[in-house]
MINUVEX-145531 format. One record per residue: z, x, y of N, C-alpha, C in turn. Coordinates in steps of 0.1 Angstrom, whole numbers, plus 5000, padded with zeros to 4 digits. Example, Ala and Ser with C-alpha at 12.3 -4.5 7.8 and 13.67 -1.06 7.14 Angstrom:
BEGIN
507851324943507851234955507851324967507151284978507151374989507951295000
// end
This chain:
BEGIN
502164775165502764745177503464615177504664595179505264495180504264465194505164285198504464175209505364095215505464055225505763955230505463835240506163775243504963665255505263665265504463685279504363695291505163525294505563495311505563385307504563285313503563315313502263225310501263255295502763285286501663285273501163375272500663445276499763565271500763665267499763725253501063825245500463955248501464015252501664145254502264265242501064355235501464455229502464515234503664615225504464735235504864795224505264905223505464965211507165095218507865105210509065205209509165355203509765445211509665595210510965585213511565665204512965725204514165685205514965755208516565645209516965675223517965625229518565665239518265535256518365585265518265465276517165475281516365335281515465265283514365325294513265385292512165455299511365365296510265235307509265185301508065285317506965325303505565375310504765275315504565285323503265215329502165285332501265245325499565365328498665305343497965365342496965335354495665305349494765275358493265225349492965285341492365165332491365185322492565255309493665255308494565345300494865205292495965235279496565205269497565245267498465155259499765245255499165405247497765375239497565505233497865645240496565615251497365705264498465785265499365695270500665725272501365775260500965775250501965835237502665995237501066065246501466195241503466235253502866165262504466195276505266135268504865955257505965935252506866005242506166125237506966165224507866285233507866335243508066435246509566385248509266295258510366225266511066085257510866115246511765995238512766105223512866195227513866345223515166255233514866225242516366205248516566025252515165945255514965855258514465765249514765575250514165505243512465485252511765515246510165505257509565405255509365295261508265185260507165235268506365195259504565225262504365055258503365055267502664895267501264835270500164785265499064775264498564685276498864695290498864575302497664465299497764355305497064305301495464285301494864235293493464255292493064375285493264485281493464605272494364635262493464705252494164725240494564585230495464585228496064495218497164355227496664365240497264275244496564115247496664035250495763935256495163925270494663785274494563795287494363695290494863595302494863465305494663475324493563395324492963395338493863265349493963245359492663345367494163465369493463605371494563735377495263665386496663705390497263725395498063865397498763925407499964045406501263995396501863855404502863805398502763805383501563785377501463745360501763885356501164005361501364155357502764175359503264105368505264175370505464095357505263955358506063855347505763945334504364005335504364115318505364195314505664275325506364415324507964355321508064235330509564195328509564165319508564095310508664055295509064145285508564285288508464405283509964455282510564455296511664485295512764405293512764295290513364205284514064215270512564275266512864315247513764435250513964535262514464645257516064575264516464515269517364435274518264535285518664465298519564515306518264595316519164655326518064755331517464825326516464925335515565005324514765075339514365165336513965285341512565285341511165315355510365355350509565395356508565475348507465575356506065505357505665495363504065435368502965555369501765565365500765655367499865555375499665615391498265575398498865395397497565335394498165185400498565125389499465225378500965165375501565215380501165315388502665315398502765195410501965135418501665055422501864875419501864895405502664795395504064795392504764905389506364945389506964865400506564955413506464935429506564805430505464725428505564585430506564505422506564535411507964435402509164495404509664575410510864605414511164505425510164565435510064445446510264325447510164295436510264145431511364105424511664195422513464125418513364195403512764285398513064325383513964465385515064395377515964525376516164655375516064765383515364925379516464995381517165085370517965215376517465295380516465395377515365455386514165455383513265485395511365435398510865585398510165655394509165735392507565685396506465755400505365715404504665835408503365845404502765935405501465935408501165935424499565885431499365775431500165685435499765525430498565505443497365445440496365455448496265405466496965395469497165335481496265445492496365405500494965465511495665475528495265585531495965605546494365625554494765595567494065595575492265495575492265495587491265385591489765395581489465525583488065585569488265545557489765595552489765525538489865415535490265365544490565205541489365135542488965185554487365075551486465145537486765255532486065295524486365255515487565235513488765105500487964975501487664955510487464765513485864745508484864835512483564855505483764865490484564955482484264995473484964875465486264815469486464655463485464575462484264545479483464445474482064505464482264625461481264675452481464595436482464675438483464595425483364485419483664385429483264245425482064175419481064275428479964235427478864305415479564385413479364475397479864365384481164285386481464245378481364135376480463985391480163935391478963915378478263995382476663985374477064075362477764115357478264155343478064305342477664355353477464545352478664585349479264615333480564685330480464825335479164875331479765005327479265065341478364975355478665025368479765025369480764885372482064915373482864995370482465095358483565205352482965315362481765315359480965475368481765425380481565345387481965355404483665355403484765305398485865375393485865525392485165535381485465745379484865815390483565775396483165845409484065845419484665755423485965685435487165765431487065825416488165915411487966055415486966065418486366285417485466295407485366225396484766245387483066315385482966405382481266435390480466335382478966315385478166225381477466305367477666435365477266505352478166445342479566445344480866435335480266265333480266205341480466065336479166045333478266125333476866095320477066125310478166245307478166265296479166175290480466135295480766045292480265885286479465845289478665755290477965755274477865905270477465915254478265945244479765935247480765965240481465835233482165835226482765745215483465655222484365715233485565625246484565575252483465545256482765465266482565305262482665275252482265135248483865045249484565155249486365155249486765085261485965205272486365195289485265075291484065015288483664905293484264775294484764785278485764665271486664645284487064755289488264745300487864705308486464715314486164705330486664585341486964515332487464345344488664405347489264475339490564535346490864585354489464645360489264715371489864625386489464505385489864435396491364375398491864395385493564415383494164515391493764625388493864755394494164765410492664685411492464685429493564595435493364445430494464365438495964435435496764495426497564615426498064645443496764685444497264815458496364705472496064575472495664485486494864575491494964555502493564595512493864795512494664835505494964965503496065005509496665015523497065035525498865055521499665125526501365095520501865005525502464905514502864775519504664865528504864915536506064955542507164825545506564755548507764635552508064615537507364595528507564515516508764605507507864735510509164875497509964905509509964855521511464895529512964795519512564735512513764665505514064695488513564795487513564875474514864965473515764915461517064975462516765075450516165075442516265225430515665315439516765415435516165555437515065555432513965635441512565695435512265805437511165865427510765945429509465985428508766005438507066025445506566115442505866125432505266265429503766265430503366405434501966395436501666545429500466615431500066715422499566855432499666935432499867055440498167095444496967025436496067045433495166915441495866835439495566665443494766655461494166575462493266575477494466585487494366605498494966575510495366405517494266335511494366165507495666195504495566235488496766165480498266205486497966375490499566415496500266305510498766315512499466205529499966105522499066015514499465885508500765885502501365995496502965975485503766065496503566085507504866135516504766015523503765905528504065765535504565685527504565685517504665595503506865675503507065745504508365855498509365775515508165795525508865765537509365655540508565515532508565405532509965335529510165425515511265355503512665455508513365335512515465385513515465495505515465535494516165605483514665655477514165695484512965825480512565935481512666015470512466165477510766205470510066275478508966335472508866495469507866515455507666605450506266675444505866745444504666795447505066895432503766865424503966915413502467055413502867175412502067295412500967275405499867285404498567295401498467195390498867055393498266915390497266885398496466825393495566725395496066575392495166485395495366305393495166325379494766425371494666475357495666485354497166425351498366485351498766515334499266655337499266675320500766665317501066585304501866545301503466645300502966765292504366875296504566935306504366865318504066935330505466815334505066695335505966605341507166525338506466565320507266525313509566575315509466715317510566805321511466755335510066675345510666635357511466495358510866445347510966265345512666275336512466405325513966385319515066385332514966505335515666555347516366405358515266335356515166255367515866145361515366125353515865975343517265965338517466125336519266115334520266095339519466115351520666045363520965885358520165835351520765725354521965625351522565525355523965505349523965485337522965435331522865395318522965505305522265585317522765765305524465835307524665815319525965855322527165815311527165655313527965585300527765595287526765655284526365685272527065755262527465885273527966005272529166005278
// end
């Protein structure tokens, strides 16, 4: 994997898939560029794909205390190397991350996102705000691998699966990650959609959610679609927050070619 430097220093892995105009992935918790490889190969047939190791995971570094801003400053770092604008899809609270450094002034021809975790109504939200101070407090006293269980449980995850997880080869993987976890959460604030914030979001986007996905998440990515000038939402047939890669992969080309950068190309 090539690297580069955030600008507070910390080096950020990122690695290159294919030729063509600029697609960078952003994963969601507990993920890696490895992750992301298999959407990358599909979608770098037409597109140059950046996958990137965010920070504190994988092959990248990590320099305290968190901030959001330090995570935009990564990605812009990211996109820096691929130079000019650049295009990108977020999974869950990378989509949440995309969201936010666009917001911030990072250049986007178009924004893709898919469940970025954000939270509707009064139940979930206070149910958001408990399970942050759970969080903290898991990671205060060094319980990693509570922190991952209460993550995948907060996911759907049944309590059989993540025992059995727990004896598998990725678990020592996903512990390594766990402080990430509070990355994740400040991502998406007290949960809710920041609306005033993405009311000044000029890339077209596009909100996808999974046909299979809770009633949470549909509400959450048509308020999230409603929020943003240039958003349309899409509801992808019998996905789950499991999203499989040849599934969205077909929607993201579709989507991504619009952009100017492909137009001139050709």
């Amino acid at each position: 994997m090539d690297k580069t430097l955030s600008r507070d220093g910390t080096s950020i892995a990122y690695r290159r898939h294919g030729d063509g105009p600029p697609v960078i992935l952003v994963g969601g918790a507990l993920s890696t560029a490895t992750d992301e490889a298999p959407l990358a190969a599909v979608l770098a047939r037409r597109f140059t794909v950046v996958t990137y190791d965010r920070r504190g995971r994988g092959a990248s570094g990590d320099s305290g205390p968190y901030t959001v801003r330090r995570e935009i400053e990564d990605l812009a770092a990211v996109a820096a190397r691929v130079g000019g604008s650049v295009s990108l899809f977020g999974m869950l609270s990378g989509g949440a991350l995309a969201l936010e450094a666009h917001a911030a002034g990072l250049p986007v021809d178009l924004l893709a996102v898919y469940e970025p975790p954000y939270a509707q109504g009064a139940e979930h939200l206070l149910r958001a705000s408990r399970r942050t101070a759970l969080l903290h407090r898991l990671l205060e006293r060094g319980d990693r691998a509570g922190a991952v269980e209460l993550h995948l449980s907060g996911t759907g995850v049944p309590p059989e699966t993540i025992a059995h997880m727990r004896r598998a080869p990725l678990w020592p993987r996903l512990e390594a990650m766990a402080h990430t976890l509070a990355y994740d959460d400040a991502l998406v604030g007290g949960g809710a959609v920041p609306t005033e914030r993405f009311a000044s979001l000029t890339a077209r986007t596009l909100v996808v959610t999974g046909g299979f996905s809770t009633p949470q998440a549909h509400g959450t990515t048509l308020a999230l679609a409603a929020a943003i000038p240039r958003a349309r939402h899409r509801t992808l047939t019998g996905q789950t927050r499991e999203l499989a890669p040849h599934v969205i992969a077909p929607v993201l080309a579709d989507f991504f070619g619009r952009a100017p950068s492909l137009r001139t190309a050709f």
